[in-house]
N, C-alpha and C positions, 0 to 999 in steps of 0.2 A: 297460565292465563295471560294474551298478550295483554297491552297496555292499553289504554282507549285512547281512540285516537278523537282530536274535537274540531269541531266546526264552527268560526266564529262566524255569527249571523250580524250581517253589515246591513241591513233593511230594517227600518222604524225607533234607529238612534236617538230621534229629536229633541227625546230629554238632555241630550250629550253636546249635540251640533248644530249647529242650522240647518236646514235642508236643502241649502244653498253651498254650501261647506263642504264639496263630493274631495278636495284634495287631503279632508282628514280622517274621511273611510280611506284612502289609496295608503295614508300613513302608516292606519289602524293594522291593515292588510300585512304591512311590510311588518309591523312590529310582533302580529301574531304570528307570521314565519320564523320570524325570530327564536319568538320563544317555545317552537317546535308545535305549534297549531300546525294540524292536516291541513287546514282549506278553509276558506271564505265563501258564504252565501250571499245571494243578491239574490230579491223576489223581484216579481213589478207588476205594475200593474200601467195600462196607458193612458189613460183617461178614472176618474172616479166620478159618479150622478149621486145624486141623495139615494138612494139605497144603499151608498155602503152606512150610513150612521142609521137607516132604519131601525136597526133592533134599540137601538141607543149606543152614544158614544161609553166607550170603557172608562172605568174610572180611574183605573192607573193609566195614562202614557208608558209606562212602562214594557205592559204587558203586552204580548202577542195580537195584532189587530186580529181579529176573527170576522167570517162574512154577516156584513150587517152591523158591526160597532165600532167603526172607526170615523172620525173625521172627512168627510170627501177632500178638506183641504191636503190630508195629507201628503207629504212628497214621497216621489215615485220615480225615482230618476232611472233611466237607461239602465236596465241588467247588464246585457252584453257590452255598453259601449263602458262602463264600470268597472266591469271587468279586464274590458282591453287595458284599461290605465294602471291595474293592478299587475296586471301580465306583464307587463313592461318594467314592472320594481321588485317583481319577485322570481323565484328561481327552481321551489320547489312544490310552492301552495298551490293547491286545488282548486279550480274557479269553478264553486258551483252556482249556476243559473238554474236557480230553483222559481217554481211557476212560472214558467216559458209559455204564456196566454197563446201556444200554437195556431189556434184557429184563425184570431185576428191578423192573421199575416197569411202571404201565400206562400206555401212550404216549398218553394224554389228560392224566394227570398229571403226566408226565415233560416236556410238551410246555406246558404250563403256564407251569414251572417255567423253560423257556427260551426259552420266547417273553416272561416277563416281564423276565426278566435280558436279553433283548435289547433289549428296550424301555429299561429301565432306563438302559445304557448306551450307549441310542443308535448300537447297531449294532456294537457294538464284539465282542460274542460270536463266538466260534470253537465248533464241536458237535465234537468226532472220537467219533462211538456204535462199541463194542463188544460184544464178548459175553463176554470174559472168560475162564479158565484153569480157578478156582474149584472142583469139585463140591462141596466145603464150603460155600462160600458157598452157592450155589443149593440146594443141599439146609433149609438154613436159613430160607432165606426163600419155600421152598416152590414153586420155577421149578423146572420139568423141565430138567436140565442139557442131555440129548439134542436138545432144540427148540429151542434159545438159537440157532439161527442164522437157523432159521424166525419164531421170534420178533421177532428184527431186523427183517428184513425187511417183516413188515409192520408194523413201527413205523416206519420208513423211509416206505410208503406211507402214512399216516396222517399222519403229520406232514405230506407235500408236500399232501394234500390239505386240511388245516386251516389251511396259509398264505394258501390262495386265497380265502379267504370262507365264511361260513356260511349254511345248514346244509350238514352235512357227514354222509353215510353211509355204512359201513364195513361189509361182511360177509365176514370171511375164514376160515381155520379155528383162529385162536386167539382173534383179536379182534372185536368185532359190533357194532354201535352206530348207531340212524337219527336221522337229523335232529338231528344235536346243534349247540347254535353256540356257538359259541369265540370270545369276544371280551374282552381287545383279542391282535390277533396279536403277531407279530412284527414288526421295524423294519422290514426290508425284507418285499415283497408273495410273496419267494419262500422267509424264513426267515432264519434264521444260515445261517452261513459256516461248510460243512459239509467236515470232515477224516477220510480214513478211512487206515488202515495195519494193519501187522502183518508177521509172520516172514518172509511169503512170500508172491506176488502170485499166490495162487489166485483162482478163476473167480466164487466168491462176491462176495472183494473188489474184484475189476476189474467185475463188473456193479456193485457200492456205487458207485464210483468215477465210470463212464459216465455211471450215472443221477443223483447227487446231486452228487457230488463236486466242492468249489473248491479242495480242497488233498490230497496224498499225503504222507503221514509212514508213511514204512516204519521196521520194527523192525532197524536195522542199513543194512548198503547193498546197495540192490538190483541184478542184475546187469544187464548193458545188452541182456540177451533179454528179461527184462522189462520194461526202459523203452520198448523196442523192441515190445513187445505192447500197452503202454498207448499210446505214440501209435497204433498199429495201431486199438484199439477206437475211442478218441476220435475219431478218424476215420471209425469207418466209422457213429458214430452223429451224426456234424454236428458235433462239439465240438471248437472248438483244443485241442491239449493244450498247449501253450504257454503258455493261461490259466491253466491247474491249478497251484498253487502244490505246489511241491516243497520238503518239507522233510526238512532233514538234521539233522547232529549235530556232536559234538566227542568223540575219545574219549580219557579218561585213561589216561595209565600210569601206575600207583601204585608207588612205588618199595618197599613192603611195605604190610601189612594197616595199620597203626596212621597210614600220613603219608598229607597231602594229595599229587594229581598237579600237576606243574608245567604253566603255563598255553599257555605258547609252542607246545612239541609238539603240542599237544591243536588249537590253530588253526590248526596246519598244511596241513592238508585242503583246508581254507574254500576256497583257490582251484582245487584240480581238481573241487571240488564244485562251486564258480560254475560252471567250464565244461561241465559235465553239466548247469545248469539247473537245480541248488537254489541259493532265495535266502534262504532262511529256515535260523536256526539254532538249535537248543537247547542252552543249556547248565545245568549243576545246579550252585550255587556253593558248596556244600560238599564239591564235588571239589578243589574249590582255596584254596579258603581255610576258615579253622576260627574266625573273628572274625565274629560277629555284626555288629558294627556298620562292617565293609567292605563290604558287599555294594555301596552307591553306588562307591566308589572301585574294587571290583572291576569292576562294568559297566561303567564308564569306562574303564578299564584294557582289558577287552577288545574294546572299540568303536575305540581307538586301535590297539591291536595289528593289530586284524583289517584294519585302512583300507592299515597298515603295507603288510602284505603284497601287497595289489594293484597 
């Protein structure tokens, strides 16, 4: 069985930093390469309206924001431009740009932006594109909330056809564009290293999946009729699903609102999840610890624990 590999999740630290303080995510970044972390995530979001604390705010800070219980104050700084500063101190970690709000951009510029940050770090970029929870947000920045899925999609086709070379032509029913050329691409000839997930393994995201996708990051754990559907498709469209990188999680118990959750429990998983086929793990370190300046001794700590267990 190989080793797991982890993802330190750099988005909703605030217990740990200010939200103002982005040069001690760039730190955190450098320290989890260090101590042999795969890769770093960044969500974001661009705007937040009172519906995100609709359901009510959570009672830990600690835990995972979900749609509908977070703060609207929350900070939400730049995925990609976060990432650039990251990419510049490290040398072998993973910049995943997880929930890439697709829509709210136009995917010539959206596409830009990640074909340079792939270039930049030399291949090193992860995309997982969404479409978001939001009507606040889209309502703001003037995206029809109702199309946000339509919208995807053909930002999905627009991108696969701007990695291949230019000119490149586009007429769909949101997007239109002839002969435009796009250079310089992307590292690779087919793009970043694309990750798609969510609540529930509907038919939208199992086609995202088929047709782009190098990794699955579902929101929680999926049940084994779905995993059992996804090799189904990957199959029937030519694609191992074996290849498709599966990603999992770690989940806290907080022993109330105000304490970190202890670490041990939370890695417990890690090996029925190897045996299901995720190799990849996420964890947030201000589940666990409340010290800034642990974050290296925490990812070592959990890199040891988890080897433990195997």
């Amino acid at each position: 069985m190989q080793p797991p590999r982890f993802v330190l999740v750099l988005s909703e630290n605030w217990t740990m930093t200010a939200g103002r303080d982005l040069p001690a995510l760039v730190r955190w970044a450098r320290e989890a390469e260090d101590a042999g972390f795969d890769a770093v995530m960044v969500s974001e979001h661009i705007v937040l309206g009172p519906d995100a604390g609709a359901g009510g705010i959570m009672g830990n800070p600690r835990e995972y924001a979900l749609p509908g219980n977070q703060d609207p104050r929350t900070p939400w700084p730049s995925s990609l431009v976060l990432l650039s500063a990251i990419a510049s101190v490290t040398s072998r970690l993973r910049l995943a740009a997880a929930a890439v709000l697709a829509p709210l951009r136009h995917p010539l510029a959206l596409a830009r932006d990640l074909g340079t940050l792939d270039l930049v770090s030399e291949g090193r970029l992860v995309v997982q594109p969404t479409v978001s929870w939001s009507r606040d947000e889209y309502a703001a920045l003037g995206v029809p909330f109702d199309k946000r899925g339509a919208l995807l999609d053909e930002q999905l086709e627009i991108w696969s056809r701007l990695w291949q070379g230019s000119p490149v032509s586009y007429r769909g029913r949101h997007y239109a564009f002839e002969d435009v050329y796009f250079e310089p691409r992307a590292h690779r000839p087919d793009g970043p290293r694309m990750w798609f997930g969510g609540q529930r393994l509907h038919d939208r995201l199992l086609d995202r999946l088929v047709r782009y996708g190098h990794g699955f990051h579902p929101l929680g754990r999926p049940s084994p009729e779905e995993l059992a559907r996804l090799r189904t498709a990957m199959a029937g469209a030519g694609r191992d699903a074996a290849a498709l990188e599966m990603i999992g999680g770690t989940r806290p118990a907080f022993p109330d609102d105000r304490s970190c959750a202890p670490l041990a429990p939370a890695l417990e998983s890690v090996p029925e999840q190897l045996a299901q086929g995720f190799t990849t793990f996420c964890i947030k370190p201000s589940q666990f610890i409340d010290d800034p300046d642990g974050v290296g001794p925490f990812c070592r700590e959990v890199v040891r624990r988890a080897g433990a267990l195997l």
